[in-house]
Backbone as XML, in Angstrom:
<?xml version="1.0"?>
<chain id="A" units="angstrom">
  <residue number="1" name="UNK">
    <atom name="N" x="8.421" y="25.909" z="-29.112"/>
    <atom name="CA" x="9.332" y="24.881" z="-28.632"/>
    <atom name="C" x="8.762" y="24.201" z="-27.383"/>
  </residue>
  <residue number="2" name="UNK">
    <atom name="N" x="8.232" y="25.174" z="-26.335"/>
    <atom name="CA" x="7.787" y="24.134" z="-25.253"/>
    <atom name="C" x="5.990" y="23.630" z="-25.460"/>
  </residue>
  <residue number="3" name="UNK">
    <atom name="N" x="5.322" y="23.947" z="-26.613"/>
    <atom name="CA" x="4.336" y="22.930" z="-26.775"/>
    <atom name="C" x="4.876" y="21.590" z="-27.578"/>
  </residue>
  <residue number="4" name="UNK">
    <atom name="N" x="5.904" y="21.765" z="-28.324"/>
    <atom name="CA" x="6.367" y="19.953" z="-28.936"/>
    <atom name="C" x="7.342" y="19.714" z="-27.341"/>
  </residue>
  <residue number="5" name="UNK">
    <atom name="N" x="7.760" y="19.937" z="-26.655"/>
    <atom name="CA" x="8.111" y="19.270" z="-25.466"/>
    <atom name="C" x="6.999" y="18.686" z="-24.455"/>
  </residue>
  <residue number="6" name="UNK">
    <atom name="N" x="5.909" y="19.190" z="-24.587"/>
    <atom name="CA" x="4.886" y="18.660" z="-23.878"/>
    <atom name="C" x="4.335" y="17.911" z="-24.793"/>
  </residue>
  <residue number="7" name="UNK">
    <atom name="N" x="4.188" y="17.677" z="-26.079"/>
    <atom name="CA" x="3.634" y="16.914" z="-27.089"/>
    <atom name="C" x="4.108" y="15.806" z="-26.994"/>
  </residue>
  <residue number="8" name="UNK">
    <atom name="N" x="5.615" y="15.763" z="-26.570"/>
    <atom name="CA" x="6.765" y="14.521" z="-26.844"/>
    <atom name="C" x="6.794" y="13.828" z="-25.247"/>
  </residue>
  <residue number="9" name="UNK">
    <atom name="N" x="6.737" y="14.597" z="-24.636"/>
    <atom name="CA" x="6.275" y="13.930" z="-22.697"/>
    <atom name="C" x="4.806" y="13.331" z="-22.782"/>
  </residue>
  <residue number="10" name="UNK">
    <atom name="N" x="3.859" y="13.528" z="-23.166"/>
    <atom name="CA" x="2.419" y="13.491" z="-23.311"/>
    <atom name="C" x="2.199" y="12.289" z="-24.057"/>
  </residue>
  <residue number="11" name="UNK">
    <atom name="N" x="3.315" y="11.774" z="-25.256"/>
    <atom name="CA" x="3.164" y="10.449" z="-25.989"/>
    <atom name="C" x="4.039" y="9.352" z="-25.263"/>
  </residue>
  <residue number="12" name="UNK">
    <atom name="N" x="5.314" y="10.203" z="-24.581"/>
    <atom name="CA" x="5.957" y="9.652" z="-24.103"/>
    <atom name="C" x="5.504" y="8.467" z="-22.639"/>
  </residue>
  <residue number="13" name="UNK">
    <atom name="N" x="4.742" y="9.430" z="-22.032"/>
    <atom name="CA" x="4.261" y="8.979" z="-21.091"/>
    <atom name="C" x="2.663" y="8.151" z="-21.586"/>
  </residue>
  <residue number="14" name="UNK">
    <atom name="N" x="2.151" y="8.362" z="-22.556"/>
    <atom name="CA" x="0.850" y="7.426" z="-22.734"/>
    <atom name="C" x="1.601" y="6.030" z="-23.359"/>
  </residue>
  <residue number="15" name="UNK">
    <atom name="N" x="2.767" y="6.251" z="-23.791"/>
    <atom name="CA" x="3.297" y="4.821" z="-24.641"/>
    <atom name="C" x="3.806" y="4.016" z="-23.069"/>
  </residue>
  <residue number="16" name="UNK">
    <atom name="N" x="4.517" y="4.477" z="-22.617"/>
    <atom name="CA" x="4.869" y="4.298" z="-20.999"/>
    <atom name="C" x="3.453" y="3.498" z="-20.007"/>
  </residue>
  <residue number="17" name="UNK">
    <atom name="N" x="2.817" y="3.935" z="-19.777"/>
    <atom name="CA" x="1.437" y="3.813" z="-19.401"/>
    <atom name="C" x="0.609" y="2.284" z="-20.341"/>
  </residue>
  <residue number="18" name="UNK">
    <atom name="N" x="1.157" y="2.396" z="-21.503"/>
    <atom name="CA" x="0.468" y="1.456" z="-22.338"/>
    <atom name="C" x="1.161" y="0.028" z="-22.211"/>
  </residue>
  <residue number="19" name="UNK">
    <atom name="N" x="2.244" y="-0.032" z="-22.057"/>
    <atom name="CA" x="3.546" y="-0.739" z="-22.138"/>
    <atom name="C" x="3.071" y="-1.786" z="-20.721"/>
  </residue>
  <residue number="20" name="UNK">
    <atom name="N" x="3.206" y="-0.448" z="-19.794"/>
    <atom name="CA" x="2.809" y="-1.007" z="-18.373"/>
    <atom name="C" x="1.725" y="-2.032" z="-18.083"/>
  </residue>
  <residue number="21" name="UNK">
    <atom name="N" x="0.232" y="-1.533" z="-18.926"/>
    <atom name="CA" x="-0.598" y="-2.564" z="-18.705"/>
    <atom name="C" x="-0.908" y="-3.346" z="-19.600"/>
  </residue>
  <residue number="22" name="UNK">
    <atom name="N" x="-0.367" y="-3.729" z="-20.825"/>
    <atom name="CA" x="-0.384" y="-4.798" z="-22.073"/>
    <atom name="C" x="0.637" y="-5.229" z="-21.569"/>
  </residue>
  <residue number="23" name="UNK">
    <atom name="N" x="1.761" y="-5.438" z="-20.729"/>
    <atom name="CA" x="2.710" y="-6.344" z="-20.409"/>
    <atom name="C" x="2.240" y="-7.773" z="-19.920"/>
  </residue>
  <residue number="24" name="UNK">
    <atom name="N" x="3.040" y="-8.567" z="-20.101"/>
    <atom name="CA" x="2.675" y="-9.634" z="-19.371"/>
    <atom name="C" x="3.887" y="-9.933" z="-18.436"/>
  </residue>
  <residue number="25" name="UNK">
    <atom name="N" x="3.679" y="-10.836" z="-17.432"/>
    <atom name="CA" x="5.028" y="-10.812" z="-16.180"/>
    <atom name="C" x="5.960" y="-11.728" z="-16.518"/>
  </residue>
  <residue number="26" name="UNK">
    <atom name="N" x="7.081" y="-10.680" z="-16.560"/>
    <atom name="CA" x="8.245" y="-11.271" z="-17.327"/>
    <atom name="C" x="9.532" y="-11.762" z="-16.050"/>
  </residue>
  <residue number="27" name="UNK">
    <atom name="N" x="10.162" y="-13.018" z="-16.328"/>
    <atom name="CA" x="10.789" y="-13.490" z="-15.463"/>
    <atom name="C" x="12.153" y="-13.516" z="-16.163"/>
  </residue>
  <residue number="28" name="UNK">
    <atom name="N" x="13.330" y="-12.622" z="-15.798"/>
    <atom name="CA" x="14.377" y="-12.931" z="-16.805"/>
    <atom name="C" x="15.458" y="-13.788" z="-15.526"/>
  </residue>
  <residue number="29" name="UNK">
    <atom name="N" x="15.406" y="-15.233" z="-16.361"/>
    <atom name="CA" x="15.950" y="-15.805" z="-15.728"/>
    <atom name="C" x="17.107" y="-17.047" z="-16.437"/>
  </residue>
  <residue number="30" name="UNK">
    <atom name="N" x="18.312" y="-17.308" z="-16.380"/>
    <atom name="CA" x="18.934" y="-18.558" z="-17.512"/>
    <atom name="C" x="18.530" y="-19.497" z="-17.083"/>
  </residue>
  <residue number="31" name="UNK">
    <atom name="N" x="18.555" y="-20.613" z="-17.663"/>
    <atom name="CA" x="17.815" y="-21.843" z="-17.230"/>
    <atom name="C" x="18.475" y="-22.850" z="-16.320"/>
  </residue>
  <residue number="32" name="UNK">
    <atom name="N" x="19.882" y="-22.868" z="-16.254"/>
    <atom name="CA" x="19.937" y="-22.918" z="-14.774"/>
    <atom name="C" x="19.523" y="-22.232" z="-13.674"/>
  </residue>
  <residue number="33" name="UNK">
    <atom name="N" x="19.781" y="-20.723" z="-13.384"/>
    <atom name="CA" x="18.616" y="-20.268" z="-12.280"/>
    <atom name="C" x="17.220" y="-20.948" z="-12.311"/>
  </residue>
  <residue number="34" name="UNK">
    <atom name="N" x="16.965" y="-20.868" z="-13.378"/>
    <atom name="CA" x="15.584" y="-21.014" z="-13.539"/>
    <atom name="C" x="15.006" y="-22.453" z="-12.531"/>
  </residue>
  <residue number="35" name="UNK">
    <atom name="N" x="16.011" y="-23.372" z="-12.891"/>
    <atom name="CA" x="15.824" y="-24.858" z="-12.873"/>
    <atom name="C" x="16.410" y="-24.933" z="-10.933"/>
  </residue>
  <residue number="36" name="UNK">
    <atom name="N" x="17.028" y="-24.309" z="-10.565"/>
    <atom name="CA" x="17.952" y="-24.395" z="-9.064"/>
    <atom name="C" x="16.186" y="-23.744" z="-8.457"/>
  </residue>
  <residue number="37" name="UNK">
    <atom name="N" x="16.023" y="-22.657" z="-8.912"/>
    <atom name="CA" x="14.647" y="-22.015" z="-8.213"/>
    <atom name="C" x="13.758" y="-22.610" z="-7.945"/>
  </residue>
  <residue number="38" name="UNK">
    <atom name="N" x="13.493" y="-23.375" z="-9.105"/>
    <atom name="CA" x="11.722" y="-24.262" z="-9.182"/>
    <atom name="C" x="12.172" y="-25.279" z="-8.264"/>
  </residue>
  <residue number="39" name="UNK">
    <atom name="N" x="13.514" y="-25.802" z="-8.287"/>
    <atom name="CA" x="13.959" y="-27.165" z="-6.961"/>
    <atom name="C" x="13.307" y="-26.757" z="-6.051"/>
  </residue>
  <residue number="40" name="UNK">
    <atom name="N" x="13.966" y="-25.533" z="-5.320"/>
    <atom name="CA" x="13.951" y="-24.818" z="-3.822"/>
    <atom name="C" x="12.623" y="-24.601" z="-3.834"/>
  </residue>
  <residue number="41" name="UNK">
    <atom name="N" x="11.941" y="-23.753" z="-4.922"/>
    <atom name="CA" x="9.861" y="-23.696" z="-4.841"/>
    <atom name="C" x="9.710" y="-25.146" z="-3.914"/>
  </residue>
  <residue number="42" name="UNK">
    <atom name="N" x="9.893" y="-25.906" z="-5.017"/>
    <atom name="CA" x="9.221" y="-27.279" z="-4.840"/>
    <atom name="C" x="9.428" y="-27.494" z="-3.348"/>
  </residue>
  <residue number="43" name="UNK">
    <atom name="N" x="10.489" y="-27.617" z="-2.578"/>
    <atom name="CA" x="10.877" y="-28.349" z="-1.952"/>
    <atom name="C" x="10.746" y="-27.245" z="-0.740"/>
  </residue>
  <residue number="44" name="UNK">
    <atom name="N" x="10.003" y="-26.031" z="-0.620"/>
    <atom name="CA" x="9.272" y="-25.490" z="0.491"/>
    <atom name="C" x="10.101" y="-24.236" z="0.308"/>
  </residue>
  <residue number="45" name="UNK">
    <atom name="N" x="11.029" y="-24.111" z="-0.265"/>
    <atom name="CA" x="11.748" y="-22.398" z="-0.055"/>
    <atom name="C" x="11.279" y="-21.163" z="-0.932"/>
  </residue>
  <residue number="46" name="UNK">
    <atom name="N" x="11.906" y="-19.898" z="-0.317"/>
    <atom name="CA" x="11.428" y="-19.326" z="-1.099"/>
    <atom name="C" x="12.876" y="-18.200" z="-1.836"/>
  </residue>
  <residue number="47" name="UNK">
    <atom name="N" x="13.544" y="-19.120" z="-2.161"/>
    <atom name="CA" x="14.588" y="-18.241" z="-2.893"/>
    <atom name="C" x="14.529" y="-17.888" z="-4.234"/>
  </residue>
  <residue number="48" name="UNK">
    <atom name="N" x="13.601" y="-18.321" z="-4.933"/>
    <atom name="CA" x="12.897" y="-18.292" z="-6.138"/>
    <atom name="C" x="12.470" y="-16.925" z="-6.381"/>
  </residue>
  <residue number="49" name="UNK">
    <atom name="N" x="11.766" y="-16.019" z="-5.231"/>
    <atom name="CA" x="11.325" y="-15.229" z="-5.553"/>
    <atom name="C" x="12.127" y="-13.993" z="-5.851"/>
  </residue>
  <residue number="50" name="UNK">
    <atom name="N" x="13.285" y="-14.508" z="-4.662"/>
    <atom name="CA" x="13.988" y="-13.024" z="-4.249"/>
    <atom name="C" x="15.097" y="-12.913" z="-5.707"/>
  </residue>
  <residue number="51" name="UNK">
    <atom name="N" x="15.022" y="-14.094" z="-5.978"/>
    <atom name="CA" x="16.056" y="-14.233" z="-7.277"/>
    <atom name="C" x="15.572" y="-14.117" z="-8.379"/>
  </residue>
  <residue number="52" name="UNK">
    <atom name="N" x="13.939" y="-13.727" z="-8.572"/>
    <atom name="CA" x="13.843" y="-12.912" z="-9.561"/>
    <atom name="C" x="13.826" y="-11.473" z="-9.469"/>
  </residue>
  <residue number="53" name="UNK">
    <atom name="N" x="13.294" y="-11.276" z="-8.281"/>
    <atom name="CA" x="13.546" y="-9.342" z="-8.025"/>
    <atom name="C" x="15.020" y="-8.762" z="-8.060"/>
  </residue>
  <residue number="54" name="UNK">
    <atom name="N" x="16.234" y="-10.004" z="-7.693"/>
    <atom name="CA" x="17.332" y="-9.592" z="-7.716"/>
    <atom name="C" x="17.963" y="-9.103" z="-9.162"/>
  </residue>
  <residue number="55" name="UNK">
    <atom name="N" x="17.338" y="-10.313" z="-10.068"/>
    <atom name="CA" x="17.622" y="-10.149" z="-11.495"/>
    <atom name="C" x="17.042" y="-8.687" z="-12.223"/>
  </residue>
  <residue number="56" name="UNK">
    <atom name="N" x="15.663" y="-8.763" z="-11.842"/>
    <atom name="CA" x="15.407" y="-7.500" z="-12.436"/>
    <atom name="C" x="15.621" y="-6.286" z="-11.806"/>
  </residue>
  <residue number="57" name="UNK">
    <atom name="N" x="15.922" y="-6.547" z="-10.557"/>
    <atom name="CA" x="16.604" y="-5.148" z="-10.375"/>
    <atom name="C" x="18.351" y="-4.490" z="-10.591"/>
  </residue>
  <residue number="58" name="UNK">
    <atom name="N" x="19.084" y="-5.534" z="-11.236"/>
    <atom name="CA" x="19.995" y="-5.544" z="-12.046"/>
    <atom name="C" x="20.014" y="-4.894" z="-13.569"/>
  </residue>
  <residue number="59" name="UNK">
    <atom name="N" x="18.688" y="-5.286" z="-13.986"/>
    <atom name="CA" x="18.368" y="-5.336" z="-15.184"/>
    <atom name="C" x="18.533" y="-3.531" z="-15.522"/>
  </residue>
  <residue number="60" name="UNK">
    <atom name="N" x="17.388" y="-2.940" z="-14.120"/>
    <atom name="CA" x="17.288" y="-2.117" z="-14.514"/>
    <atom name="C" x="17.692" y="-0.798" z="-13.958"/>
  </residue>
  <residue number="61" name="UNK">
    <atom name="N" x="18.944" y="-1.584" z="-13.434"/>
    <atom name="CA" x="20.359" y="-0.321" z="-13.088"/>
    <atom name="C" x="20.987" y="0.332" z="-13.773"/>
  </residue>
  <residue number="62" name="UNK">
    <atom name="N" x="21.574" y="-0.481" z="-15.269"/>
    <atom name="CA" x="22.078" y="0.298" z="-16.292"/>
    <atom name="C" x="20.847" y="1.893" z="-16.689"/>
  </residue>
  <residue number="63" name="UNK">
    <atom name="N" x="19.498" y="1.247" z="-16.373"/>
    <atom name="CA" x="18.734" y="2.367" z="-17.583"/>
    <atom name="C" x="18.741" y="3.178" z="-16.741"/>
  </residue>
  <residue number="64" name="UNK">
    <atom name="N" x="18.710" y="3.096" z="-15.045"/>
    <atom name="CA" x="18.299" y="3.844" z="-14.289"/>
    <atom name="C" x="19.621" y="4.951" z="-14.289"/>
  </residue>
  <residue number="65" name="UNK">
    <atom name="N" x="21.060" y="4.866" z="-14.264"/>
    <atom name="CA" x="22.409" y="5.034" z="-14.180"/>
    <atom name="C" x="22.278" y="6.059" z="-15.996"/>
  </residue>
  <residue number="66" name="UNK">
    <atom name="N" x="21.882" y="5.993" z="-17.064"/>
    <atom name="CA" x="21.732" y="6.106" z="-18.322"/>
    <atom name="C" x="21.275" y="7.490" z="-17.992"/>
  </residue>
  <residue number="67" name="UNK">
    <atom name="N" x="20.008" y="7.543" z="-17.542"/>
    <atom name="CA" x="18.670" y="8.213" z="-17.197"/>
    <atom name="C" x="19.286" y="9.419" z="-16.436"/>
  </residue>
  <residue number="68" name="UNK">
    <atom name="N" x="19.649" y="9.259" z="-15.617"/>
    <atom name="CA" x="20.325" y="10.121" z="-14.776"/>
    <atom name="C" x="21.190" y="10.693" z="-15.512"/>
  </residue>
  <residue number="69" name="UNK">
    <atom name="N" x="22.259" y="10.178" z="-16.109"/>
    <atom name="CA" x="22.946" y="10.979" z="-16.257"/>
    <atom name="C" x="22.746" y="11.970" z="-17.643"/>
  </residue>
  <residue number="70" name="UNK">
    <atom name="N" x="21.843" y="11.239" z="-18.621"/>
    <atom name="CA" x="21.001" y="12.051" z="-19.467"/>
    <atom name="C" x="20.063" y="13.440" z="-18.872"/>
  </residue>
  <residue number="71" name="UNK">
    <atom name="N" x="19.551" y="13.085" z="-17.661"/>
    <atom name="CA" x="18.635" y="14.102" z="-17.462"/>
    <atom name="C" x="19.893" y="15.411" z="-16.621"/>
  </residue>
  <residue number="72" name="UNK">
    <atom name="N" x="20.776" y="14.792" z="-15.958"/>
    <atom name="CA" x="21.657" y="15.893" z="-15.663"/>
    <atom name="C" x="22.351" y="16.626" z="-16.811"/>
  </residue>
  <residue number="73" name="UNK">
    <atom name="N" x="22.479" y="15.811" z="-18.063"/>
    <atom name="CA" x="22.921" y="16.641" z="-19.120"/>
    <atom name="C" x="21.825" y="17.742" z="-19.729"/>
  </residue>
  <residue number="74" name="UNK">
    <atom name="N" x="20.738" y="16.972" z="-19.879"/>
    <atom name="CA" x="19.780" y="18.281" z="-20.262"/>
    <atom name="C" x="19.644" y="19.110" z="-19.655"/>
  </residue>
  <residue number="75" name="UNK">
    <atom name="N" x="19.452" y="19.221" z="-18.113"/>
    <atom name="CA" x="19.275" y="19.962" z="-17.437"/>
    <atom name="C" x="20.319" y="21.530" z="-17.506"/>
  </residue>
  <residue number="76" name="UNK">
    <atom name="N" x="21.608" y="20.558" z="-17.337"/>
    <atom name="CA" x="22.497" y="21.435" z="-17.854"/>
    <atom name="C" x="22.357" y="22.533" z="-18.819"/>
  </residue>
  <residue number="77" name="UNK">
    <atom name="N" x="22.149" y="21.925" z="-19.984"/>
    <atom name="CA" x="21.820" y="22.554" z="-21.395"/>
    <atom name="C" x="21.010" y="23.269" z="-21.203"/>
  </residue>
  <residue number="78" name="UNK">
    <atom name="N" x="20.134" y="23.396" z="-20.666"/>
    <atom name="CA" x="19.072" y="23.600" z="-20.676"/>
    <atom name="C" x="19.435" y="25.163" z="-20.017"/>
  </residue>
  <residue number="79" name="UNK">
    <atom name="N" x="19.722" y="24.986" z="-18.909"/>
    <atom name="CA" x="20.551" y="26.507" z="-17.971"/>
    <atom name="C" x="21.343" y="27.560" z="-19.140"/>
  </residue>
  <residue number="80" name="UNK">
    <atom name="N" x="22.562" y="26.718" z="-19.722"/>
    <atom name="CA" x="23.519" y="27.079" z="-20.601"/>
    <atom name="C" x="22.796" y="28.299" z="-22.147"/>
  </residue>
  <residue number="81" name="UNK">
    <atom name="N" x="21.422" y="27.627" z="-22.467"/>
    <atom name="CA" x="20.709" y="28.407" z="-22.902"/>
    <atom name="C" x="20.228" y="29.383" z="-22.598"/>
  </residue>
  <residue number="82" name="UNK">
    <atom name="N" x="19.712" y="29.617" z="-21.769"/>
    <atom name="CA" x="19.092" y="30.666" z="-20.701"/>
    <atom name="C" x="20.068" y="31.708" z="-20.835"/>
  </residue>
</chain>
């Protein structure tokens, strides 16, 4: 049992790793943001930027909030066995 748990972390983390550097830089933005941002670029500001880090760090609150509370469940289980 704990060599397919390291088998399944080991792909897990090379698909992870792979993901990371075949990505290309992704801007999730609606096209009004999009269009208010490139104004303010243009026109010397820089609220463009912070309003994409704001977005994606929205983005990735749910998985982070998910994650957690998945890994406190295994963890759990994990004792409960023992």
């Amino acid at each position: 049992m704990k060599n397919k748990t390291i088998k399944y972390a080991t792909l897990l983390g090379l698909v992870v790793v792979l993901l990371v550097i075949f990505s290309t830089d992704m801007w999730a933005q609606c096209p009004m943001c999009r269009m208010s941002a490139e104004s303010n670029l243009e026109n010397g500001g820089t609220a463009g930027k912070g309003l994409n880090a704001g977005i994606l760090y929205m983005l990735a609150t749910p998985y982070l909030i998910v994650g957690t509370l998945g890994f406190i469940w295994w963890r759990n289980r994990k004792k409960s066995k023992i």
